[in-house]
C-alpha positions in Angstrom: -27.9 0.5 -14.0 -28.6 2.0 -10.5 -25.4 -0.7 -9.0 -23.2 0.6 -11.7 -23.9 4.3 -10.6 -23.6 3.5 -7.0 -20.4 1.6 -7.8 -18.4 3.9 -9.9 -20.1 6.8 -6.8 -18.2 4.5 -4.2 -15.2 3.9 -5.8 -14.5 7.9 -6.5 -15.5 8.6 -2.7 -13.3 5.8 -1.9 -10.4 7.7 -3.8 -10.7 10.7 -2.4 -9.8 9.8 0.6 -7.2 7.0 0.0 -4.0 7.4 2.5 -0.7 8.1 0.5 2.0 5.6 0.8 5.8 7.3 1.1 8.1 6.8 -1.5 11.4 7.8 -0.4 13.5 5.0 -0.8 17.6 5.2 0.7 19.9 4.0 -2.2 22.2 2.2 -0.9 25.5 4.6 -0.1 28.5 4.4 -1.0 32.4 5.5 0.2 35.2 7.5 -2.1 37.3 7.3 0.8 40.0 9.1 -0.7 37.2 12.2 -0.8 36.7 11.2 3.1 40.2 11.3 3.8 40.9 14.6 2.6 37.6 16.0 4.4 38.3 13.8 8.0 42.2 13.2 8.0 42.4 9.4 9.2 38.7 8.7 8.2 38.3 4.5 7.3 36.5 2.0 6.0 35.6 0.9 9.1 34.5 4.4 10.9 32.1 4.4 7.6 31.1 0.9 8.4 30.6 1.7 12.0 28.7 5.0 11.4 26.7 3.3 9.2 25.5 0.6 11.3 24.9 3.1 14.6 22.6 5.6 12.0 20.5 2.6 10.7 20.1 0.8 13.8 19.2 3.9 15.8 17.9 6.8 13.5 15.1 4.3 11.9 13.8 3.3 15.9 12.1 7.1 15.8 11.7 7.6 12.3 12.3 6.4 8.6 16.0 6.9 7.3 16.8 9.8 5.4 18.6 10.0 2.1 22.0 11.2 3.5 22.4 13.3 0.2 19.2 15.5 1.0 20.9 16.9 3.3 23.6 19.6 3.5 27.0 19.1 5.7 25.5 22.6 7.9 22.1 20.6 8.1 23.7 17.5 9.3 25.5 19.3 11.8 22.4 20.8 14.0 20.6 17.4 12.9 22.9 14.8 14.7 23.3 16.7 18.0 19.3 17.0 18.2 18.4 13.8 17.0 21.0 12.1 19.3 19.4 13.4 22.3 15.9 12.7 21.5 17.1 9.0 20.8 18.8 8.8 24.1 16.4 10.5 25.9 12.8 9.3 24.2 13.9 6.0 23.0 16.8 4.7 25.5 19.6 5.0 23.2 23.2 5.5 24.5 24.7 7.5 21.7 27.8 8.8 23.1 29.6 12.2 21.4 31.4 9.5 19.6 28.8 7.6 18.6 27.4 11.2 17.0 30.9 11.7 15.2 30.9 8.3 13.3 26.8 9.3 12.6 28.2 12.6 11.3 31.1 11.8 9.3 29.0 9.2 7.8 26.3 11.1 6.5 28.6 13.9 5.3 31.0 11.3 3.2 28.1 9.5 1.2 28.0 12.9 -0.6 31.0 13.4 -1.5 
C-alpha cells in the first residue's frame, strides 16, 4: 500500500512539472495568384516559389516558422526588415532587400 501511495505521489509531482511541447504546426500554403497579381502587379509562381524557399531555409535557422496567416500584411512589414537583419547579422545570412521582398510578398499572398 505504502509503494502505491509513493507511486501515484511521484507521478502527480512528476506532472506538475512536465515541460509543454509546442503545437503550432504551418499548413502547408498555398497561391491564388490571380489574388497576388492584383496585390503585386507581375507577382509569379516562381517569386512565390522563391520566397518560399528563402523564408524556410533562413527564418527556421533562428526560430520555428510561423503560420504566415497569423500575421497581418502591417505586421509582416516591420517583421521582415528586423528579422532579416538579425539573420544576417546573428546567423551569417545574406538576405539582400530582394531577398526581403520575395520573403514579404510571400508571406502576404498565402493570405489572400
Amino acid at each position: 500500500m505504502k509503494y502505491i501511495v509513493l507511486a501515484l505521489i511521484s507521478f502527480s509531482l512528476a506532472a506538475c512539472f512536465s515541460s509543454k511541447v509546442a503545437t503550432d504546426t504551418v499548413s502547408e500554403p498555398t497561391l491564388n495568384l490571380d489574388k497576388a497579381k492584383a496585390k503585386f502587379p507581375g507577382y509569379s509562381t516562381a517569386m512565390f516559389d522563391s520566397g518560399k524557399k528563402l523564408y524556410d531555409s533562413n527564418c527556421q535557422s533562428c526560430h520555428a516558422l510561423k503560420d504566415p496567416l497569423k500575421f497581418t500584411e502591417e505586421q509582416w512589414t516591420k517583421l521582415v526588415p528586423s528579422m532579416s537583419a538579425k539573420a544576417n547579422k546573428n546567423k551569417g545570412a545574406n538576405l539582400s532587400k530582394e531577398d526581403e521582398d520575395l520573403i514579404f510578398k510571400y508571406l502576404v499572398s498565402v493570405g489572400l
